[in-house]
N, C-alpha and C positions, 0 to 999 in steps of 0.2 A: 742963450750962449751955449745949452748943450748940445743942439741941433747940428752944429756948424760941422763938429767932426764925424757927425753920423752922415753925412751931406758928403765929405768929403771920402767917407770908406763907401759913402753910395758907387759915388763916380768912379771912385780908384776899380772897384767891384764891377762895375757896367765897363770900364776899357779893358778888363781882363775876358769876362765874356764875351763881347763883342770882336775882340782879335784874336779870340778860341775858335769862331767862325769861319769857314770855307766857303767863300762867296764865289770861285771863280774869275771868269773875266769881266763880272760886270761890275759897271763904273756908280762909283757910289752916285746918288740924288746929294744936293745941298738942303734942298727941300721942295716938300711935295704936299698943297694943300688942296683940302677935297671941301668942296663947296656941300649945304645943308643935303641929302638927297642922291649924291654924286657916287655913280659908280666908276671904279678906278680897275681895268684888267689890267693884271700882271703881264710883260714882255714874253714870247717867247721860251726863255732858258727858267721862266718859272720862279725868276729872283728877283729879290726888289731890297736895294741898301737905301737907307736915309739918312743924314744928318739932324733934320730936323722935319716932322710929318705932325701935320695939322689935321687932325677929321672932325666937323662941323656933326651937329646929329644929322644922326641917319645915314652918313657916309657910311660905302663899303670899297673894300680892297677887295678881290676877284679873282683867286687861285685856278691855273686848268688842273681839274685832278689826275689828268692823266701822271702826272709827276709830282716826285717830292718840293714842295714849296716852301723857300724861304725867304726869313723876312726878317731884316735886321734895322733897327732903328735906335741910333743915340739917344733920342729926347723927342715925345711924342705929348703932345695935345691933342684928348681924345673928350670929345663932345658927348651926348645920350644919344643911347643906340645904336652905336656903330657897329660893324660888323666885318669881320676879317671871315672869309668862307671859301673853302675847297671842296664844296657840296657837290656829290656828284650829280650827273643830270635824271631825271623823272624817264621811264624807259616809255614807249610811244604804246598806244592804248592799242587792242586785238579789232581788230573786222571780221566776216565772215571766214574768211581764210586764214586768220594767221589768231595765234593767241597774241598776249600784253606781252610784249617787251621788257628786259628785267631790268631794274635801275642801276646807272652806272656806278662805281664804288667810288666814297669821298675819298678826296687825296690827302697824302699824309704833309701837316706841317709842322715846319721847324720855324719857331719864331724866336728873338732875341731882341727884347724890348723893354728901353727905360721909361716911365710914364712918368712926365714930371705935371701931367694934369691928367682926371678920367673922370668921366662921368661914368658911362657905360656901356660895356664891348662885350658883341658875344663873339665868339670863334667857333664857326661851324664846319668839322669834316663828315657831317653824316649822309651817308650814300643816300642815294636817289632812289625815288618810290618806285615799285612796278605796276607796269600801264597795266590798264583794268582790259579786263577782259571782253570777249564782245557779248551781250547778254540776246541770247536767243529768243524767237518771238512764240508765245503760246500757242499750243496747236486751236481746232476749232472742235464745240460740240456736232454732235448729227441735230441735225431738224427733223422735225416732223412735225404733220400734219394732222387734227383731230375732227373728224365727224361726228354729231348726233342725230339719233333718227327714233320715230315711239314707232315699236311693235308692241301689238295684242295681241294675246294670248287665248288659246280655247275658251276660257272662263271669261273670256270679255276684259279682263284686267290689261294696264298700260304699264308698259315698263319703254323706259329710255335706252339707248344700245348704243355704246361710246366704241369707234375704233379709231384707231392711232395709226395713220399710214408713215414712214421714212420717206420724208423727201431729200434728204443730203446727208452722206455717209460723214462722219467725222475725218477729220484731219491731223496728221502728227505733227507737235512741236518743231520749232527748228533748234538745233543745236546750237549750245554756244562755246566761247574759248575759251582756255582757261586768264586768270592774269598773270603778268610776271612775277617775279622773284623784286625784292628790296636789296639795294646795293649795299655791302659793307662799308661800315664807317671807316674814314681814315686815322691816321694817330696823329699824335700832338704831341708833339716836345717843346715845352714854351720856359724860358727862361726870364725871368722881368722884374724890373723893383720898380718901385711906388715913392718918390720924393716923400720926404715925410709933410703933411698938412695938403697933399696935394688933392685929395680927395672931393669933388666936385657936389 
């Protein structure tokens, strides 16, 4: 019996936040369900409104970081493991000519979300790795060649006589690149309530 009014200062509290939002001109979802595995990219303008969002484990939602992304949801069903991410991309690895490319920065999100079920969601804005560099190849040793030969001496005695010709001069290393820079993380502004017992 005491639950009832916590339930209803939930809701009253998720339709205050949720019409605090500036979604633009995009047209809310009814709903939107992501199969076990399923990745879902966000539209263009980078927003995604739902009525009601279903994510099975393992689903992810799929921010471009180039922009602020947001993400608003009445009443969401969320499975183990999902993953809501504006990770920016991995920068592209060095070759001989070019060092590692620095990884792209994660986008910043704004989410607004009631979970009236959760297993468990990560939320990822963390920039992208930088490509590795290109690792240059070791130079070589010199060779050489060794003869032995017996010389005798006045006194009749043998002695052995070791010489060491250079047959190939050594060689220098080849240089390598440097790697890129790690992209900065994006922020997060997450605003969300938890149905009470809803905890998976």
């Amino acid at each position: 019996m005491k639950k009832k009014p916590i339930l209803r200062s939930a809701f009253l509290l998720l339709s205050i936040l949720f019409g605090s939002r500036t979604y633009g001109q995009v047209q809310p979802l009814p709903r939107l369900e992501l199969q076990a595995g399923e990745v879902y990219q966000v539209g263009p303008k980078n927003t995604l409104v739902v009525d009601t969002l279903i994510l099975h484990d393992k689903a992810t939602i799929r921010f471009a970081p180039g922009t602020t992304g947001m993400l608003g949801v009445k009443v969401a069903y969320v499975g183990n493991n999902c993953t809501i991410t504006s990770k920016g991309a991995d920068g592209a690895h060095g070759n001989r000519e070019a060092a590692g490319a620095d990884g792209e920065n994660g986008g910043n999100l704004d989410i607004d979300i009631h979970f009236e079920a959760l297993g468990s969601l990560v939320i990822d804005t963390r920039g992208g790795s930088g490509g590795k560099g290109y690792t240059g190849k070791p130079g070589s040793k010199p060779r050489t060649y060794t003869t032995s030969h017996q010389v005798t001496d006045s006194s009749g005695k043998t002695y052995t006589v070791h010489k060491t010709d250079q047959v190939s001069t050594g060689t220098n290393g080849e240089a390598g690149t440097p790697g890129g820079a790690g992209g900065d993380g994006g922020n997060l502004t997450l605003s969300y309530i938890i149905a009470p017992t809803t905890l998976c």
